[in-house]
PyMOL Python script that loads the backbone (N, CA, C, O; Angstrom):
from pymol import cmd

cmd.read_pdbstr("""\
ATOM      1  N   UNK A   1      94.799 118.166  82.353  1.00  0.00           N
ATOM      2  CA  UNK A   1      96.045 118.345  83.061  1.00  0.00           C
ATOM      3  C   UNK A   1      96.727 116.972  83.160  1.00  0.00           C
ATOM      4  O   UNK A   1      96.087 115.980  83.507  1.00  0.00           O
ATOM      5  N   UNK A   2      98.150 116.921  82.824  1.00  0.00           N
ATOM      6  CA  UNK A   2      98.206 115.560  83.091  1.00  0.00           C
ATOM      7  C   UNK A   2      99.213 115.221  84.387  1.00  0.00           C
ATOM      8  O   UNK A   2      99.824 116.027  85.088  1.00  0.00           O
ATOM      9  N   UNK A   3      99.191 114.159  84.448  1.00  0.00           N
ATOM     10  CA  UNK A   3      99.522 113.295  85.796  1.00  0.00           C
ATOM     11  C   UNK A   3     100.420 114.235  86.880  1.00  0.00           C
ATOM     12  O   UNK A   3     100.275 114.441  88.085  1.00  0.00           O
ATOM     13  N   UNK A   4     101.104 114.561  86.200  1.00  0.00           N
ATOM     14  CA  UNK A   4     102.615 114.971  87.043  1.00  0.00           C
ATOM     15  C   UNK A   4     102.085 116.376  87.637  1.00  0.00           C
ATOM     16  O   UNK A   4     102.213 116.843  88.769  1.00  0.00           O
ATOM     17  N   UNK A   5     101.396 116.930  86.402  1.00  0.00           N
ATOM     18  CA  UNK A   5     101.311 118.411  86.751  1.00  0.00           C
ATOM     19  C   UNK A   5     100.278 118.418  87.955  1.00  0.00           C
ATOM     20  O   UNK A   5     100.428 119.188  88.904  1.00  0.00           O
ATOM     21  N   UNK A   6      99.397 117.671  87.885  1.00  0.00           N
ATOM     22  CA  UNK A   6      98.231 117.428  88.561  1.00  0.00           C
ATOM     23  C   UNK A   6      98.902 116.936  90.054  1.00  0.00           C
ATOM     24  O   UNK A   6      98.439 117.459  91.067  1.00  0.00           O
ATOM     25  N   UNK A   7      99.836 116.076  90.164  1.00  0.00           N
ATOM     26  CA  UNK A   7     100.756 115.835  91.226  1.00  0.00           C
ATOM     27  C   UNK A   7     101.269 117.241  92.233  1.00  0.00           C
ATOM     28  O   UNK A   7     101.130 117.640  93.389  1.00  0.00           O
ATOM     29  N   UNK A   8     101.940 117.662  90.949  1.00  0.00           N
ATOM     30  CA  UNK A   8     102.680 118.742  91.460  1.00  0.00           C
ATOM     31  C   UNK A   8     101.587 119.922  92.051  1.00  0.00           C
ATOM     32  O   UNK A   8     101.758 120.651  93.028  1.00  0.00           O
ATOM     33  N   UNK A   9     100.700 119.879  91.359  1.00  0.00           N
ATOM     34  CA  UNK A   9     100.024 121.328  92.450  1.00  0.00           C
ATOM     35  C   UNK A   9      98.829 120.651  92.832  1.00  0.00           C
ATOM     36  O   UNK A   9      97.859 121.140  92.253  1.00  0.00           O
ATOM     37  N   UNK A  10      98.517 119.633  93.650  1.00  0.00           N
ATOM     38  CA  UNK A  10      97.471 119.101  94.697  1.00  0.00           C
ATOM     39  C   UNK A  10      98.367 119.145  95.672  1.00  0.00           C
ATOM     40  O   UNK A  10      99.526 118.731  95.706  1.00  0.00           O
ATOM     41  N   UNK A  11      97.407 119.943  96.834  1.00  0.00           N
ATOM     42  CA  UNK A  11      98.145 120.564  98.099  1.00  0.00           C
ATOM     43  C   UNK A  11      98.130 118.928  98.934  1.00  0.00           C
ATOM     44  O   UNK A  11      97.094 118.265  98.966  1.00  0.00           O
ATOM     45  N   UNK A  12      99.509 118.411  99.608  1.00  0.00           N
ATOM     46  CA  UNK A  12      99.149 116.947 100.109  1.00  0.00           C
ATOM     47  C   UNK A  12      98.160 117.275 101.292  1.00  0.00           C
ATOM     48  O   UNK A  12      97.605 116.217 101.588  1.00  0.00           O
ATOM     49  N   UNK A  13      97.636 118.477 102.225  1.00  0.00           N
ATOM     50  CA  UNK A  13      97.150 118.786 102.880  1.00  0.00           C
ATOM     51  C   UNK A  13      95.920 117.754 102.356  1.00  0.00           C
ATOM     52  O   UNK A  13      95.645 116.887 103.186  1.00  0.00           O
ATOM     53  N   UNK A  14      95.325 117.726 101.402  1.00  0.00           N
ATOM     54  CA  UNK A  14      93.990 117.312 100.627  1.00  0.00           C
ATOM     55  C   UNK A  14      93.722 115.713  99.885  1.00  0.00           C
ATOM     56  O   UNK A  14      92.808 115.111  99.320  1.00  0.00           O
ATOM     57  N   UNK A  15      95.309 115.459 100.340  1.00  0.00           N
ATOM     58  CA  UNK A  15      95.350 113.862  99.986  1.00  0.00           C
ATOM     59  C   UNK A  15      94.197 113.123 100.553  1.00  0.00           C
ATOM     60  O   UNK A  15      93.534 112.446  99.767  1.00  0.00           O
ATOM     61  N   UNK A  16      93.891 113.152 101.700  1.00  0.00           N
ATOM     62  CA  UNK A  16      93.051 111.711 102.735  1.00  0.00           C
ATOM     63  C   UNK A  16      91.607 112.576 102.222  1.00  0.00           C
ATOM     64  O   UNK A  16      90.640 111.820 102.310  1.00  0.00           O
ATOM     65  N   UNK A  17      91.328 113.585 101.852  1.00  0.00           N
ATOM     66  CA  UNK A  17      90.119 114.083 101.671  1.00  0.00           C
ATOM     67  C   UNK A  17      89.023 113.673 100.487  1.00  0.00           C
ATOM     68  O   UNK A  17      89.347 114.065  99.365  1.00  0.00           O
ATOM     69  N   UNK A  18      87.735 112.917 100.585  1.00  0.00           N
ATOM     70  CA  UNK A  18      87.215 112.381  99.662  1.00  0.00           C
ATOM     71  C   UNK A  18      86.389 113.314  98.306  1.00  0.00           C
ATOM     72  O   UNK A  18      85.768 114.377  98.299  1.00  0.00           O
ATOM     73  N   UNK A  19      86.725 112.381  97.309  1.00  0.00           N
ATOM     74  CA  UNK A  19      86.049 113.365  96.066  1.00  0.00           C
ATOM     75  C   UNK A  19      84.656 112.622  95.788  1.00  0.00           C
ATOM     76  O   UNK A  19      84.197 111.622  96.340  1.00  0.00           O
ATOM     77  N   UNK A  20      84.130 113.407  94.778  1.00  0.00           N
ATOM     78  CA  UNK A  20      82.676 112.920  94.560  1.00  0.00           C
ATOM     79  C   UNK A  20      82.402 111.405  94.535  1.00  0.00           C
ATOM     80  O   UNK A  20      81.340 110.851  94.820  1.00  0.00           O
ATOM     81  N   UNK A  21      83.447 110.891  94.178  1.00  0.00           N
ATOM     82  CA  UNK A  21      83.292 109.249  93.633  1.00  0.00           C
ATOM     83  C   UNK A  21      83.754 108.699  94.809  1.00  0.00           C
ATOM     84  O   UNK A  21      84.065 107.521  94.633  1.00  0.00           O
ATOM     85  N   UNK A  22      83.922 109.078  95.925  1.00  0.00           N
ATOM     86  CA  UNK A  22      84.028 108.207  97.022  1.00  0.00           C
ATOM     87  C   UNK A  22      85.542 107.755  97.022  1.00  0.00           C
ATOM     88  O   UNK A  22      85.834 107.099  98.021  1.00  0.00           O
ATOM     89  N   UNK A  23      86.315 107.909  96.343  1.00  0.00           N
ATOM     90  CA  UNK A  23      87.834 107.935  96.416  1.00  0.00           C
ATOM     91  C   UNK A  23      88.484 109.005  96.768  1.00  0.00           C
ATOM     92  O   UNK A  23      88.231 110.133  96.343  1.00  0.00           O
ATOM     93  N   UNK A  24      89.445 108.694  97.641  1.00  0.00           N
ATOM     94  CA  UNK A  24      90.367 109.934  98.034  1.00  0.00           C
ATOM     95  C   UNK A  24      90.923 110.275  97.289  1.00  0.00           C
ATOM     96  O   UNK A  24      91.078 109.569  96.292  1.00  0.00           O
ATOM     97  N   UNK A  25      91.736 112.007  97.418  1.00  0.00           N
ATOM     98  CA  UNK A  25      92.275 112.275  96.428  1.00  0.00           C
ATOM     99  C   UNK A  25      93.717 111.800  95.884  1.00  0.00           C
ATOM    100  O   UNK A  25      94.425 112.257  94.988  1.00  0.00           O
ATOM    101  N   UNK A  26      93.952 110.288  97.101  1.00  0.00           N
ATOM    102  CA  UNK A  26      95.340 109.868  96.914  1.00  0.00           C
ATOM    103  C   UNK A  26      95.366 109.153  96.434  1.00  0.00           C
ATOM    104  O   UNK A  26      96.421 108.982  95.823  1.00  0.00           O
ATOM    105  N   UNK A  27      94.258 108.089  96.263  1.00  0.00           N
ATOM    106  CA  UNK A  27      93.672 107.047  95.576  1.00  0.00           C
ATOM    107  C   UNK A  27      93.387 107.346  93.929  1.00  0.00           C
ATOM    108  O   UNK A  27      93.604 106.521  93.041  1.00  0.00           O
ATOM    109  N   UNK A  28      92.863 108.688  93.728  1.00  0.00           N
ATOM    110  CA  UNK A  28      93.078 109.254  92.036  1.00  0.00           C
ATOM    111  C   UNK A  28      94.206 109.341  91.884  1.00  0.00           C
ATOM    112  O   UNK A  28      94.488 108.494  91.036  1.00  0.00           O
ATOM    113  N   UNK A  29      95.463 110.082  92.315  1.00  0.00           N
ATOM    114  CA  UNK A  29      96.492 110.571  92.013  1.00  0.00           C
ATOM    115  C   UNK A  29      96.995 108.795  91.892  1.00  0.00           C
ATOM    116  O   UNK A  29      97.285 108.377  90.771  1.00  0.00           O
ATOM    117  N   UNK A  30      97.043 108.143  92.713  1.00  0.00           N
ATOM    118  CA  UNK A  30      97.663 106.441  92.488  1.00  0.00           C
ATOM    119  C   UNK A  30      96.896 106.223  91.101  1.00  0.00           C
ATOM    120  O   UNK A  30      97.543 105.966  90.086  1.00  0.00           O
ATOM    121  N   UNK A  31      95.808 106.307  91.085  1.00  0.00           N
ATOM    122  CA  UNK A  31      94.910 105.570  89.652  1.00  0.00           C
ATOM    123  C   UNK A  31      95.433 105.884  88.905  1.00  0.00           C
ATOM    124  O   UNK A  31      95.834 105.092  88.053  1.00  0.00           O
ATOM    125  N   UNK A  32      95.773 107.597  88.830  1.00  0.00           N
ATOM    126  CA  UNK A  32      96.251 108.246  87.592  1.00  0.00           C
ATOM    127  C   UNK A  32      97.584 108.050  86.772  1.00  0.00           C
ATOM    128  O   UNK A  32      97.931 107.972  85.594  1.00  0.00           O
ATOM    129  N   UNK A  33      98.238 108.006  88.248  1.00  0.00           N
ATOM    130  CA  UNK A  33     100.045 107.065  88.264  1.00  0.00           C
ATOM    131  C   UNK A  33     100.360 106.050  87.152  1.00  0.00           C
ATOM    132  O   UNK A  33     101.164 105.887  86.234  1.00  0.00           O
ATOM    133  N   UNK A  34      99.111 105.352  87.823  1.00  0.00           N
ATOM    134  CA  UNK A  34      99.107 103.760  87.429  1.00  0.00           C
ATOM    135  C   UNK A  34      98.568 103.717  86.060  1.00  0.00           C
ATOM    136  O   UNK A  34      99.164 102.815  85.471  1.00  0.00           O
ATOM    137  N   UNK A  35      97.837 104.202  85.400  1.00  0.00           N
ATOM    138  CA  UNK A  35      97.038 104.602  84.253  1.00  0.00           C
ATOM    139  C   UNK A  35      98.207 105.017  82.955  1.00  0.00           C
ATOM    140  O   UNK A  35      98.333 104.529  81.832  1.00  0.00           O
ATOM    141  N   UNK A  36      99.024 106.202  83.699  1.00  0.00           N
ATOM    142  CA  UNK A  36      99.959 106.368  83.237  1.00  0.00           C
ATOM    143  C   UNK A  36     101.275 105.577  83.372  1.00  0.00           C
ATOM    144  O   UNK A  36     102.268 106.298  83.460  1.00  0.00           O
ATOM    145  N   UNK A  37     101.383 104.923  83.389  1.00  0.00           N
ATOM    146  CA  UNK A  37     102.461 103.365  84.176  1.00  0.00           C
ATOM    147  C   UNK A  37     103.612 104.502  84.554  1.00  0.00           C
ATOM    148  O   UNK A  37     104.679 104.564  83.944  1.00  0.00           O
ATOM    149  N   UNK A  38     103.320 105.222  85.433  1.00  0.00           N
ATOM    150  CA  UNK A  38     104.689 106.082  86.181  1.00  0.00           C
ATOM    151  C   UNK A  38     104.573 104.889  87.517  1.00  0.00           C
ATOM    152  O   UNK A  38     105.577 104.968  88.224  1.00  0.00           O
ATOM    153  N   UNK A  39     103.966 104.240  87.810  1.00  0.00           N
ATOM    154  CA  UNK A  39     103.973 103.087  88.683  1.00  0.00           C
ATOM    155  C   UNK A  39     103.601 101.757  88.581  1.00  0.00           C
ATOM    156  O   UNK A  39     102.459 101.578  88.158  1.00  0.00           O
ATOM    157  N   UNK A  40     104.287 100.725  88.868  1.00  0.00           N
ATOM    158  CA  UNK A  40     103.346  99.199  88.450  1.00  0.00           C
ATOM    159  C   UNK A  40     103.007  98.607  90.059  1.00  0.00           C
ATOM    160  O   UNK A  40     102.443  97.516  90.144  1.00  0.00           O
ATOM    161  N   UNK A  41     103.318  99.259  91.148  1.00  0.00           N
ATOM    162  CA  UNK A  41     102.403  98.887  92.057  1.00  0.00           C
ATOM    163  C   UNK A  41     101.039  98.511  92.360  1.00  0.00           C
ATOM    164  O   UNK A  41     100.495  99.247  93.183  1.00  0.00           O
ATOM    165  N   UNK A  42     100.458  97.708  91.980  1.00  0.00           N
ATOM    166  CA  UNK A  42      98.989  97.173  92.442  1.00  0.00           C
ATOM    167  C   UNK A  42      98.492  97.312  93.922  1.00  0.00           C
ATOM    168  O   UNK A  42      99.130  96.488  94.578  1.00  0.00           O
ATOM    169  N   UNK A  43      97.965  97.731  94.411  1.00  0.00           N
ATOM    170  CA  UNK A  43      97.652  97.573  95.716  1.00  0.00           C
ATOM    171  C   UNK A  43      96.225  98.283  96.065  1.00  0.00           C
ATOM    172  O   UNK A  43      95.511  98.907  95.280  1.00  0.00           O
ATOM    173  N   UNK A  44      96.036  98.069  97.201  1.00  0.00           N
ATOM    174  CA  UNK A  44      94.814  99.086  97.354  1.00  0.00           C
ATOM    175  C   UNK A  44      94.648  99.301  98.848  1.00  0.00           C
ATOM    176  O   UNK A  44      93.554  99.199  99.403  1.00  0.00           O
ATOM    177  N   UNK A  45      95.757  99.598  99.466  1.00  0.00           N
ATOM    178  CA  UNK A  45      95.867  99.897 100.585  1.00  0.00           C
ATOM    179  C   UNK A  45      96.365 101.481 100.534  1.00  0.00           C
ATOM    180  O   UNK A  45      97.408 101.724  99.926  1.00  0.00           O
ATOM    181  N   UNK A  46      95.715 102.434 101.093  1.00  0.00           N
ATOM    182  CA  UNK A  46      96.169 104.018 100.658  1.00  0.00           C
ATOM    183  C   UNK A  46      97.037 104.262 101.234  1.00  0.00           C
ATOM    184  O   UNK A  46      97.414 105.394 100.930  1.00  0.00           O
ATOM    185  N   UNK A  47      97.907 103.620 102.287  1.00  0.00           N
ATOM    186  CA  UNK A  47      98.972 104.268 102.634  1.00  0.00           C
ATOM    187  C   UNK A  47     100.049 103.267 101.537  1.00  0.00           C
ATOM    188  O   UNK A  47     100.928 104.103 101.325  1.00  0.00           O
ATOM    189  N   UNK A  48     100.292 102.548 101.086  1.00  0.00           N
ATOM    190  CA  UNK A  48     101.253 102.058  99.995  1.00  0.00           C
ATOM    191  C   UNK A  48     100.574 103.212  98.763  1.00  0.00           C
ATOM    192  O   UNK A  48     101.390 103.635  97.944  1.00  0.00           O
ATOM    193  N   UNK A  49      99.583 103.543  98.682  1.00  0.00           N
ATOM    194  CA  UNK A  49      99.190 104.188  97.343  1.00  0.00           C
ATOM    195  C   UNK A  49     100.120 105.684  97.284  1.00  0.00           C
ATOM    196  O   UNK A  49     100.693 106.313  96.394  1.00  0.00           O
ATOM    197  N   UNK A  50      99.872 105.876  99.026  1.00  0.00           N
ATOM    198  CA  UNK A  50     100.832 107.287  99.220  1.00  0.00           C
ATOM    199  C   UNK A  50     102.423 106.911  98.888  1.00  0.00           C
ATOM    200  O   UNK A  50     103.049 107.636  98.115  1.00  0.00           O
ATOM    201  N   UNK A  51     102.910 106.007  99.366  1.00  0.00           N
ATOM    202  CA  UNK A  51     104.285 105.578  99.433  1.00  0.00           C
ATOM    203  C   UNK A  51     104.239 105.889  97.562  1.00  0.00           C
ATOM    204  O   UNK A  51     104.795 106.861  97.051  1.00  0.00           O
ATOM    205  N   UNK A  52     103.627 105.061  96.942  1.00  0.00           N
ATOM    206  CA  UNK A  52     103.997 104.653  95.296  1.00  0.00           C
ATOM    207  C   UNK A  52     103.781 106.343  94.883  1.00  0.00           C
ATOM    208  O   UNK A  52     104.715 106.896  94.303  1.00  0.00           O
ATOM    209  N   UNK A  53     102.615 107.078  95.179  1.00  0.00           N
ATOM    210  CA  UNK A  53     103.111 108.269  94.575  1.00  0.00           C
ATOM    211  C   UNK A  53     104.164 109.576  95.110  1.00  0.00           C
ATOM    212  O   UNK A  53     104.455 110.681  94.652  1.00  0.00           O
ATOM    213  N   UNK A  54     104.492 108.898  96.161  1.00  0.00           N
ATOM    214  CA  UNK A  54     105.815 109.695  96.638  1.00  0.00           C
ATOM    215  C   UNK A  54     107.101 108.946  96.139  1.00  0.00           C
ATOM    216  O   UNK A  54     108.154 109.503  96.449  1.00  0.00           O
ATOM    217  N   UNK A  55     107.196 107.853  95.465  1.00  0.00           N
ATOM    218  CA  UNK A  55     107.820 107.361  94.517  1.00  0.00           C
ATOM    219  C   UNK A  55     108.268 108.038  93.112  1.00  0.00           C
ATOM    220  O   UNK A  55     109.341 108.392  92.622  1.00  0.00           O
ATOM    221  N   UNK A  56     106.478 108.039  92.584  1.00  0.00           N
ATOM    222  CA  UNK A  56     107.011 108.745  91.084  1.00  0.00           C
ATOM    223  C   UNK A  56     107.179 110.308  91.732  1.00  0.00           C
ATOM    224  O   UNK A  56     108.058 110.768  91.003  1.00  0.00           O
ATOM    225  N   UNK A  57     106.900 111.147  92.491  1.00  0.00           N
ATOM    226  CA  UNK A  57     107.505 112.333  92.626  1.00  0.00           C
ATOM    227  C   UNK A  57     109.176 112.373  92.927  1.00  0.00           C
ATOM    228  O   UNK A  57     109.933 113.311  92.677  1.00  0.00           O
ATOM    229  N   UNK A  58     109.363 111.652  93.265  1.00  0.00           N
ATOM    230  CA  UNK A  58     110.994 111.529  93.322  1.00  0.00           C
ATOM    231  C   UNK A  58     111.209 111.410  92.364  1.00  0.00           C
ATOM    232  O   UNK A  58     111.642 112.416  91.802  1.00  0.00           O
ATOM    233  N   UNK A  59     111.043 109.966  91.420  1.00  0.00           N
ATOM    234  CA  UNK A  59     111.520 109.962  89.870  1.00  0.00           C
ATOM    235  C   UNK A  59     111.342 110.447  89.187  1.00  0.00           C
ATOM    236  O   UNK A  59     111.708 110.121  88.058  1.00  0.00           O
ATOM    237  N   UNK A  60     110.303 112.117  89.580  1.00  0.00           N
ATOM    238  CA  UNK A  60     110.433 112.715  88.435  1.00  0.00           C
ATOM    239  C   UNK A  60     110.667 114.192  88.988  1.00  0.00           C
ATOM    240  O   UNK A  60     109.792 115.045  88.838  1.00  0.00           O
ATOM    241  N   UNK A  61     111.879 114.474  89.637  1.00  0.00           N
ATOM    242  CA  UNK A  61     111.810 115.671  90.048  1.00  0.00           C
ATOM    243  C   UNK A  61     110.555 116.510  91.051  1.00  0.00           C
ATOM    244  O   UNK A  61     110.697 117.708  91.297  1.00  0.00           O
ATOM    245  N   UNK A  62     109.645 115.921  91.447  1.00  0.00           N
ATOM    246  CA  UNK A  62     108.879 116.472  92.270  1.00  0.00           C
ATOM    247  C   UNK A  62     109.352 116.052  93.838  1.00  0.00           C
ATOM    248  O   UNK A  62     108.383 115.589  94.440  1.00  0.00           O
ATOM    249  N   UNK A  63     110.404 116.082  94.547  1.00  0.00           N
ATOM    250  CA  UNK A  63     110.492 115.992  96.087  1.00  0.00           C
ATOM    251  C   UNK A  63     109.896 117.109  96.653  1.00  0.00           C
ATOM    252  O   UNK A  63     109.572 116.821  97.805  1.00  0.00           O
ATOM    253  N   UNK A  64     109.563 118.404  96.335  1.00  0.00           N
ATOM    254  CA  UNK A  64     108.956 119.144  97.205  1.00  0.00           C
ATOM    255  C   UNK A  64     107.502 118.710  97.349  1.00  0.00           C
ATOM    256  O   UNK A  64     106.767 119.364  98.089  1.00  0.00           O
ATOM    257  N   UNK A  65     107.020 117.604  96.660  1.00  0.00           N
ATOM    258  CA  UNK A  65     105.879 117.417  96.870  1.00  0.00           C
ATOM    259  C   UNK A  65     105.881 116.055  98.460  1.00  0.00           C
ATOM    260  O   UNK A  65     104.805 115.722  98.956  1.00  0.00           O
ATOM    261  N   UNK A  66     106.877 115.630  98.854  1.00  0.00           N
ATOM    262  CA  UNK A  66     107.210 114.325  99.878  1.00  0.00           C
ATOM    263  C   UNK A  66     107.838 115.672 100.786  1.00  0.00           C
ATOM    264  O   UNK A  66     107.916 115.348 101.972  1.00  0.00           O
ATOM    265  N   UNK A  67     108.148 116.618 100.621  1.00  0.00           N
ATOM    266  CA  UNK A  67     108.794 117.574 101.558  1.00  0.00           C
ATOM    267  C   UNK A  67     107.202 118.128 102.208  1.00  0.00           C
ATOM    268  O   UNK A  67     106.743 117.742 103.283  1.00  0.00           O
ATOM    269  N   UNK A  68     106.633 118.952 101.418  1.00  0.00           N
ATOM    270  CA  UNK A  68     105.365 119.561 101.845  1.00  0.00           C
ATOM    271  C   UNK A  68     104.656 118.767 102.629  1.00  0.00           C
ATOM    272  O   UNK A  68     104.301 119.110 103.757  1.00  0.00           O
ATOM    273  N   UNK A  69     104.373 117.579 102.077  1.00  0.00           N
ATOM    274  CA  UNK A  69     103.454 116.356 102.945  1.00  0.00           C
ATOM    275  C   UNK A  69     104.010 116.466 104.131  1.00  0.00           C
ATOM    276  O   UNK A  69     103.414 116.925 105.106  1.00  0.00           O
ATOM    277  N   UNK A  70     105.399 115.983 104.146  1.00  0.00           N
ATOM    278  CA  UNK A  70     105.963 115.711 105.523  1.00  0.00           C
ATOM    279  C   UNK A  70     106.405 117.103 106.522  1.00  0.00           C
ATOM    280  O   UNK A  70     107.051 116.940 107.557  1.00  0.00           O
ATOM    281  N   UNK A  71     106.010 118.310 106.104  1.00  0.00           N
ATOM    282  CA  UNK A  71     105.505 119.625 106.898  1.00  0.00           C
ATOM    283  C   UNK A  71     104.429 119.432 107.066  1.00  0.00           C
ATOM    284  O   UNK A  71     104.328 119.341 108.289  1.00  0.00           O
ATOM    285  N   UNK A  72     103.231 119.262 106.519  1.00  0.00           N
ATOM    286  CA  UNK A  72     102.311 119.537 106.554  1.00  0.00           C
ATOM    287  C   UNK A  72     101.770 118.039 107.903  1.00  0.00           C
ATOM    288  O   UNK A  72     100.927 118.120 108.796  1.00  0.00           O
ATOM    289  N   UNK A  73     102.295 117.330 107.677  1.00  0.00           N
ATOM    290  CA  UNK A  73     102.612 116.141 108.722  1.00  0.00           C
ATOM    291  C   UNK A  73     102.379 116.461 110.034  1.00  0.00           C
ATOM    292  O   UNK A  73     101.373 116.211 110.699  1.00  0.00           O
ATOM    293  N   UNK A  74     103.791 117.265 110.491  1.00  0.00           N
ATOM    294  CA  UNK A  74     103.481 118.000 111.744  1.00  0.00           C
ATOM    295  C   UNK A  74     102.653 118.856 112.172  1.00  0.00           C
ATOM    296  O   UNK A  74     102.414 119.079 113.359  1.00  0.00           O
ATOM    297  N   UNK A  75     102.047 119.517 111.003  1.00  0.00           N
ATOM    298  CA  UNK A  75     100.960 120.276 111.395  1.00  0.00           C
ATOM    299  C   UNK A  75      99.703 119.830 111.686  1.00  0.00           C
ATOM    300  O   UNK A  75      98.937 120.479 112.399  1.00  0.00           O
ATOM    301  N   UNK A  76      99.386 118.631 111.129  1.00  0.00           N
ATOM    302  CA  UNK A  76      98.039 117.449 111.084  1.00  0.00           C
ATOM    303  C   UNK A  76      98.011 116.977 112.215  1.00  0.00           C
ATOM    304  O   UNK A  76      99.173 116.779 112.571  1.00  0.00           O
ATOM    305  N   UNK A  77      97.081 116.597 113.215  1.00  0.00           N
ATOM    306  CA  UNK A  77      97.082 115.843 113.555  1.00  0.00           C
ATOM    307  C   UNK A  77      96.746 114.502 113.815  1.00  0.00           C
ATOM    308  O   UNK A  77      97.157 113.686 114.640  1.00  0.00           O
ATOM    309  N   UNK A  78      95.765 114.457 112.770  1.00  0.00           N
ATOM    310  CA  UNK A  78      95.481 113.403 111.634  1.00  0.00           C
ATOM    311  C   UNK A  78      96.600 112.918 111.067  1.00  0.00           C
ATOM    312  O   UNK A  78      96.610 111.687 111.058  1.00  0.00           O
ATOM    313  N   UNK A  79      97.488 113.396 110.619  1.00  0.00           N
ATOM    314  CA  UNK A  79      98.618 113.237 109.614  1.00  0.00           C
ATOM    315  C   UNK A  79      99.779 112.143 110.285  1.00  0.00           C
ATOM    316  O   UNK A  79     100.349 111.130 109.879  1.00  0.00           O
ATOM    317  N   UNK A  80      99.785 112.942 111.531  1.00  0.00           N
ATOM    318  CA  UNK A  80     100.915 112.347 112.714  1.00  0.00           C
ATOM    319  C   UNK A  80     100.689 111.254 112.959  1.00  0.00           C
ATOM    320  O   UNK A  80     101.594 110.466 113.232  1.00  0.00           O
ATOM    321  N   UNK A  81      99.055 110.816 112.919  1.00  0.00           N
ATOM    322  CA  UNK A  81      99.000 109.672 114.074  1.00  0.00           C
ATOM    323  C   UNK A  81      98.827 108.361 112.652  1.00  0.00           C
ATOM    324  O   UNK A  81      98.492 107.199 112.884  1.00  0.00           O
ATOM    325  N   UNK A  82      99.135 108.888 111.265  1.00  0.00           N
ATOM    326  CA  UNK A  82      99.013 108.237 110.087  1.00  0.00           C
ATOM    327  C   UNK A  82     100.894 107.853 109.831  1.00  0.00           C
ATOM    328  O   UNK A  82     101.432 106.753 109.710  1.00  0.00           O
ATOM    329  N   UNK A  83     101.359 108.902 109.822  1.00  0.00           N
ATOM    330  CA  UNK A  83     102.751 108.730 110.302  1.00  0.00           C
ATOM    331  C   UNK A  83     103.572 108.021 110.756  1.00  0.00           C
ATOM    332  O   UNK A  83     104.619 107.559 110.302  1.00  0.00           O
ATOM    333  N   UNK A  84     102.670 107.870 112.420  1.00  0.00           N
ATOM    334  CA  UNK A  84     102.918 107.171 113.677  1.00  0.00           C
ATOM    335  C   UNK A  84     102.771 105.523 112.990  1.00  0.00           C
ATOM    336  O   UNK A  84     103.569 104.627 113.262  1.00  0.00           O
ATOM    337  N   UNK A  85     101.668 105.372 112.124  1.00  0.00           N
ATOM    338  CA  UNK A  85     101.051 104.067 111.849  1.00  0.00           C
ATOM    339  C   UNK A  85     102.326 103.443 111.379  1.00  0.00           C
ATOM    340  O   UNK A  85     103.001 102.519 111.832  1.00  0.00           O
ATOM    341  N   UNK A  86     102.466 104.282 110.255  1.00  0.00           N
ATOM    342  CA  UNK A  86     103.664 104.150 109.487  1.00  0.00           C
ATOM    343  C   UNK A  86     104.945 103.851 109.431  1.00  0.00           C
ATOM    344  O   UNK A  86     105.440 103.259 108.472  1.00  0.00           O
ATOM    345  N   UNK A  87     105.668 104.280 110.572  1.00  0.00           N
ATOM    346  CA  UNK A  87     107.176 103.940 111.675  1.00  0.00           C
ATOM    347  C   UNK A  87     106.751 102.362 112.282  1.00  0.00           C
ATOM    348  O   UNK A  87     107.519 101.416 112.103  1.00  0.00           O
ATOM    349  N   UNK A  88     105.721 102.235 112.862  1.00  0.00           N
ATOM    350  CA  UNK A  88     105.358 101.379 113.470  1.00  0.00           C
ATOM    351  C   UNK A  88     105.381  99.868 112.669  1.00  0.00           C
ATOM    352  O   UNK A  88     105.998  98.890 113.094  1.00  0.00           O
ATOM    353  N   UNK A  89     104.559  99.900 111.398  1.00  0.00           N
ATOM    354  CA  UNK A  89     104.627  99.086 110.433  1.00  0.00           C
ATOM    355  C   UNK A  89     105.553  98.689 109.619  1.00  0.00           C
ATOM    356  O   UNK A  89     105.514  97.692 108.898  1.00  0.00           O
ATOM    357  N   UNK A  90     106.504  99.559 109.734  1.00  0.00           N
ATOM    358  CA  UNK A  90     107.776  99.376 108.896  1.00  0.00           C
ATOM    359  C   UNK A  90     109.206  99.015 109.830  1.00  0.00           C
ATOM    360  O   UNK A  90     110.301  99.031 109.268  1.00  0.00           O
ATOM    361  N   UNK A  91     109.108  98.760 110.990  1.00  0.00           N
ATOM    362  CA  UNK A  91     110.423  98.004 112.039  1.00  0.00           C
ATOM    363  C   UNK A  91     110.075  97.298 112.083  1.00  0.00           C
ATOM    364  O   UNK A  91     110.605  96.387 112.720  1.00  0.00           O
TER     365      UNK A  91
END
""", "prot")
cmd.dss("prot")
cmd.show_as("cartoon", "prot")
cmd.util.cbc("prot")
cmd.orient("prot")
């Protein structure tokens, strides 16, 4: 499957959730990004990893994937207080 498609149908509900290799699944989707140079962000902080792949979903026609997250946001409450981090760090 490649990058985008793989983007497009991973529920963001499942982003922060770890896979066998001890990386989250937001941390693959960034690797995969980056692999595929749909991003040249380096980093390894997972909330910039989230930012960079809510990046290439914009540039490539995927916003319902930065829409869903940010529903699925309010429903988390995990999500919120990641959110919260987020407003905070960026004023």
């Amino acid at each position: 499957m490649n990058t985008l498609s793989l983007l497009a149908e991973t529920s963001p509900r499942v982003y922060h959730d770890a896979l066998a290799s001890g990386n989250t699944v937001i941390n693959n989707l960034y690797n995969r990004c980056l692999a595929d140079n749909l991003t040249n962000l380096r980093t390894g902080d997972e909330l910039e990893q989230l930012f960079a792949v809510f990046d290439v979903a914009l540039d490539h026609g995927l916003g319902s994937v930065v829409l869903q997250y940010a529903s699925q946001v309010r429903r988390a409450p995990s999500l919120v207080l990641l959110a919260r981090r987020t407003a905070t760090e960026f004023k």
